[in-house]
N, C-alpha and C positions, 0 to 999 in steps of 0.2 A: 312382501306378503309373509303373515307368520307363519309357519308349520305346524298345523294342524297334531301331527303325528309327534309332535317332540314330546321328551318327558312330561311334557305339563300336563297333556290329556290323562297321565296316568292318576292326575288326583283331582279330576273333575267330580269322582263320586265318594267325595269324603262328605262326612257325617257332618254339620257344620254344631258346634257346640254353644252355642249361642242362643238366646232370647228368639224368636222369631220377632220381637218390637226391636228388637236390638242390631239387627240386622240392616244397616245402612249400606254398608259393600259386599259384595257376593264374597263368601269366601273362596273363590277361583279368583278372583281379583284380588287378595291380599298374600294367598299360597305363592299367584305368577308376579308379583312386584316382590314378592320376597326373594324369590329364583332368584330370579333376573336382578334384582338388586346385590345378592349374595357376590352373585357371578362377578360383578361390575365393580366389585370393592367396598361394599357396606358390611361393616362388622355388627352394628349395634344398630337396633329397631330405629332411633334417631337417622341414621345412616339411610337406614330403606328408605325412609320417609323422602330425605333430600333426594336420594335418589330416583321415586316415584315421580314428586314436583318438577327434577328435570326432565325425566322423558314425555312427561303428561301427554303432549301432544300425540306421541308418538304410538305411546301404550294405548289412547284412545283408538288408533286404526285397528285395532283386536280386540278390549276389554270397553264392556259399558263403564263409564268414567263420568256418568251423568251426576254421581254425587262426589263426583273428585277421587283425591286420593286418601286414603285409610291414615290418619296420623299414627305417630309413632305408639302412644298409648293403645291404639286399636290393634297395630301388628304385636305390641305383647300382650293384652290382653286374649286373642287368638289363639297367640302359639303358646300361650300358658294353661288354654284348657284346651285346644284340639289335642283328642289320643294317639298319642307318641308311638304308639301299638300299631296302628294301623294308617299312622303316617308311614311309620318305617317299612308296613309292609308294601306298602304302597312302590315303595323305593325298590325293594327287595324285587317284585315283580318288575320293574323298571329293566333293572341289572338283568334278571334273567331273561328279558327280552332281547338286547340288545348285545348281551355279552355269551358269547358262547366259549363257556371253558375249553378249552384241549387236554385230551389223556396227556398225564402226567406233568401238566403245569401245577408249581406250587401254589396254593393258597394258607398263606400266613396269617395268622388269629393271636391277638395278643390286645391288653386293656392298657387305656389311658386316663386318668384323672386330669380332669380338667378344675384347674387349680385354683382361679380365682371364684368359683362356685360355692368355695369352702365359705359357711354363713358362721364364724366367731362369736357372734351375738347368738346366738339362738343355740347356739353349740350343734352345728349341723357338720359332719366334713365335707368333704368337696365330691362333686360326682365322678363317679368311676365311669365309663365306656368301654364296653369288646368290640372289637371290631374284627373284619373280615376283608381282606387285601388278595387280588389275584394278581400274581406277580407277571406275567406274559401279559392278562389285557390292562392292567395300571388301572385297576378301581376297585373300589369300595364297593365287596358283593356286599356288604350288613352292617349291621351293628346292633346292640342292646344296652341299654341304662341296668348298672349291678346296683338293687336294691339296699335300703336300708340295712337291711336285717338280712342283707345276703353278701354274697361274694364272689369274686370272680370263679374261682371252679365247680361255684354252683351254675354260671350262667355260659361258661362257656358251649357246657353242651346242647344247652337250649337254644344257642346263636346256632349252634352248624349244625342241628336236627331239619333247621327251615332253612337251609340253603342247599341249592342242587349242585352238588359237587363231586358228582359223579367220576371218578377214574381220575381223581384228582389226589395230590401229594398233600395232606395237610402237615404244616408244622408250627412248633406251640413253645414258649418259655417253658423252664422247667416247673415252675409252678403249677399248669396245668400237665402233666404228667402222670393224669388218673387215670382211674378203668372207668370209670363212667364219661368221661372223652371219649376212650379209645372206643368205647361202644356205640357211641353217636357216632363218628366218624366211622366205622364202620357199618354202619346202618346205610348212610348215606351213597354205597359203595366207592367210597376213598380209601387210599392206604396212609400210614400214620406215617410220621418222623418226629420221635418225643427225646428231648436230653434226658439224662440223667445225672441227679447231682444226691447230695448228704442227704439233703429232706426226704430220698426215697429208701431211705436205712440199707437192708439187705441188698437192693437191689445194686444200688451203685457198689457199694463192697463187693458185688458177686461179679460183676460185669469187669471192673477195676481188676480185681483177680486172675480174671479168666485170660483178659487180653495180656498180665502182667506175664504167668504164667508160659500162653505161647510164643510171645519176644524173647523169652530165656531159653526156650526149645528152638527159636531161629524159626520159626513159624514149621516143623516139620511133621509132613504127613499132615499137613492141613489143609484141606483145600480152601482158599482166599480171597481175598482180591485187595489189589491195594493204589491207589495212587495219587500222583503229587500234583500241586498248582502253586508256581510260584510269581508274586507279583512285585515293581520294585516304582519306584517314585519317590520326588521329596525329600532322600535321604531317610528312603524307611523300606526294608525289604522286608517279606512275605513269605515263609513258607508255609504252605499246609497239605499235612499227608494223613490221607484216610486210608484204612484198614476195614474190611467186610467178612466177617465168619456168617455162613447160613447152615452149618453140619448142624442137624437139629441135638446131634449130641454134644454139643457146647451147651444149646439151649438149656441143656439138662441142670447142667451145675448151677443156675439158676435157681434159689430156692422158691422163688414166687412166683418163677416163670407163668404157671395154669393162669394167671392171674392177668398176662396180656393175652387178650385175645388173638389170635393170628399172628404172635411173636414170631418172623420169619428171620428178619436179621439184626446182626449186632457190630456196633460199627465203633470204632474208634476215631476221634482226630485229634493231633498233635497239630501245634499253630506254632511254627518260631518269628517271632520277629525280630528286627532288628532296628533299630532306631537311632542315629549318631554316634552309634558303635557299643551303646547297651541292645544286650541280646535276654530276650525273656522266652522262655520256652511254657506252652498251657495244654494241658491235657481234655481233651471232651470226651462222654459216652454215650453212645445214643442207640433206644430201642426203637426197632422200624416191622411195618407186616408188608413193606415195600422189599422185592427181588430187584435188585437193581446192582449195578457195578459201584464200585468205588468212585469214579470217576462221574457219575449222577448224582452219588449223596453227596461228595464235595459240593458241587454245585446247587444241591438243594438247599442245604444249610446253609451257605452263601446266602439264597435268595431269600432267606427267610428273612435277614435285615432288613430286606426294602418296605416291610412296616413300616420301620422305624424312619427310614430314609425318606421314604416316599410318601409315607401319609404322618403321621406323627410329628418330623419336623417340619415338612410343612404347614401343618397344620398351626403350626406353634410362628413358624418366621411369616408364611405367607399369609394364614388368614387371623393373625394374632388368638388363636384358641383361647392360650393360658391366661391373657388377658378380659377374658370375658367373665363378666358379674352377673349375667343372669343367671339365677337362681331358683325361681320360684314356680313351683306346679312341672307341668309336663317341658315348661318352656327351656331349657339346659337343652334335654335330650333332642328338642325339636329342631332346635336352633346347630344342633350337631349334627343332622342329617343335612339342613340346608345346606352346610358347608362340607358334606362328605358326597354331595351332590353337585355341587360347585366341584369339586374339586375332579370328579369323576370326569364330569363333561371334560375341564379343560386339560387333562391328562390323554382325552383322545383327539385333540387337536396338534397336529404336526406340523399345521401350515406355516407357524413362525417359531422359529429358535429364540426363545426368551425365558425367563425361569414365571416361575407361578405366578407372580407379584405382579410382573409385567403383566402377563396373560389378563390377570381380573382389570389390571387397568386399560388394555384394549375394548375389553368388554362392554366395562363402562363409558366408555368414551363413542367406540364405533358400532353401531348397530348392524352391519355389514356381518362383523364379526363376530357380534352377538351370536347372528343365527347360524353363519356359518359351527359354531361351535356347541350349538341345541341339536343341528342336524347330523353333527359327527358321530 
């Protein structure tokens, strides 16, 4: 029996963009063969198709199937004009149904260009993506397509305006290291974790200074917080030691300080590595409106990689991303939810120890586990 209640129901009242003469498959029947084919290891609308063909039988016990299955040309012509707006919101309510954030888990925000989108003939570049990762529940709260004639710190703060991230940790490349972040993000009532690097002029000189300054004083008459995490493997060891000032009269020496909103703390990390007996020592700095010990922001900033980890390369090894040529209309963006939807569902499946790859190929193969993994 299929589940009624799974993701799918949540795009049964999408707008359908099409011809009303042109309307030969419901579009719920090309949305759930697309899911469900994503899930199953189809990369490319060809992909859906075959994959439609093999389950036919099966999809008929749930989807009118009386005119067959949707050819490949109909799932891109679909998902090249259905709006990419209100598919993703679509998604976005999904997430906030099923995912309940916890105070103080990190959610990580950071953009992907998805590479083979780039059109050379036409002189188009390739489409960029922000996206939105909660690091405790492993998904994909969001995402947004960065415009033409825009850019990623134009869109960031428009990704986390629409997402409920309440008493949550956000944290961000240095790139997005504005006030107009830090002001969404605090709208949303979250506390920030922003680096700092060159591109923030003063800022990083002042902050560099400040910490350079209290290490030659031996931290005294400071009140602080400091501490270490060390990891070892591989023939590669790991140090890293964070530093926490919050005397709001540090804040001071900051000449741009007014300029973060709720600038609470100011953090240092030092990273040593060590790697077959070369030793590299890296400095980071980072403004936070987060109270928290040293031993939390280590940890936050940690988690802040599982973007990269967790959704990014994935994306790229297990659902081949960077390999993808669609290009045209809404379809890039749409075809990037699919698989941030895909990847969402089988990220909360525990019942077998396999990596990603595997997982879609269970998918496709066992229908058992299909639903087992709609329903997680």
């Amino acid at each position: 029996m299929f589940p009624e209640t799974s993701i799918l129901s949540h795009f049964a009242q999408l707008e359908d963009p099409r011809d009303e003469r042109n309307r030969k498959h419901p579009l719920i029947n090309v949305i759930t063969i697309a899911i469900l084919g994503v899930l199953g290891g189809a990369d490319t609308w060809v992909d859906v198709e075959r994959y439609g063909k093999s389950k036919q039988a099966w999809l008929g016990t749930f989807l009118d199937l009386s005119n067959g299955i949707p050819s490949h040309d109909t799932f891109g012509r679909v998902f090249r004009w259905l709006d990419s707006e209100a598919f993703q919101a679509q998604f976005v309510a999904w997430t906030q149904q099923v995912c309940t954030l916890t105070r103080g888990q990190v959610v990580a925000a950071d953009g992907k260009k998805l590479r083979r989108s780039q059109d050379s003939a036409h002189e188009r570049d390739g489409i960029w993506m922000v996206s939105a990762w909660a690091s405790e529940n492993r998904m994909v709260l969001g995402q947004r397509k960065v415009d033409d004639k825009s850019n990623e710190i134009t869109v960031m703060p428009q990704l986390l305006s629409a997402l409920d991230i309440e008493g949550c940790i956000v944290t961000l490349d240095a790139l997005n290291t504005q006030t107009d972040t830090v002001a969404a993000i605090l709208r949303r009532g979250a506390d920030y974790v922003l680096p700092v690097k060159a591109n923030q002029g003063t800022l990083y000189e002042d902050v560099q200074d400040l910490f350079n300054g209290l290490e030659a004083d031996n931290y005294q008459q400071v009140v602080f917080d400091t501490a270490k995490q060390v990891s070892e493997g591989h023939h590669r060891r790991e140090l890293r030691q964070c530093w926490v000032v919050t005397q709001p009269e540090y804040r001071a020496y900051l000449r741009r300080s007014d300029d973060w909103s709720q600038l609470t703390s100011l953090v240092k990390l030092m990273t040593v590595r060590s790697v077959e007996g070369k030793t590299s020592v890296e400095m980071r700095y980072f403004i936070s409106s987060w109270r928290a010990s040293a031993r939390d922001f280590l940890q936050a900033i940690r988690e802040h990689w599982q973007i990269e980890n967790g959704l990014h390369w994935v994306l790229d090894i297990a659902f081949r991303e960077d390999e993808s040529r669609v290009r045209k209309d809404h379809a890039p963006q749409n075809l990037a939810t699919l698989r941030h939807i895909a990847l969402s569902l089988l990220k909360q499946d525990r019942s077998v120890k396999v990596g990603m790859a595997a997982k879609r190929k269970m998918a496709g193969w066992d229908n058992d586990y299909l639903l087992k993994v709609l329903c997680s």
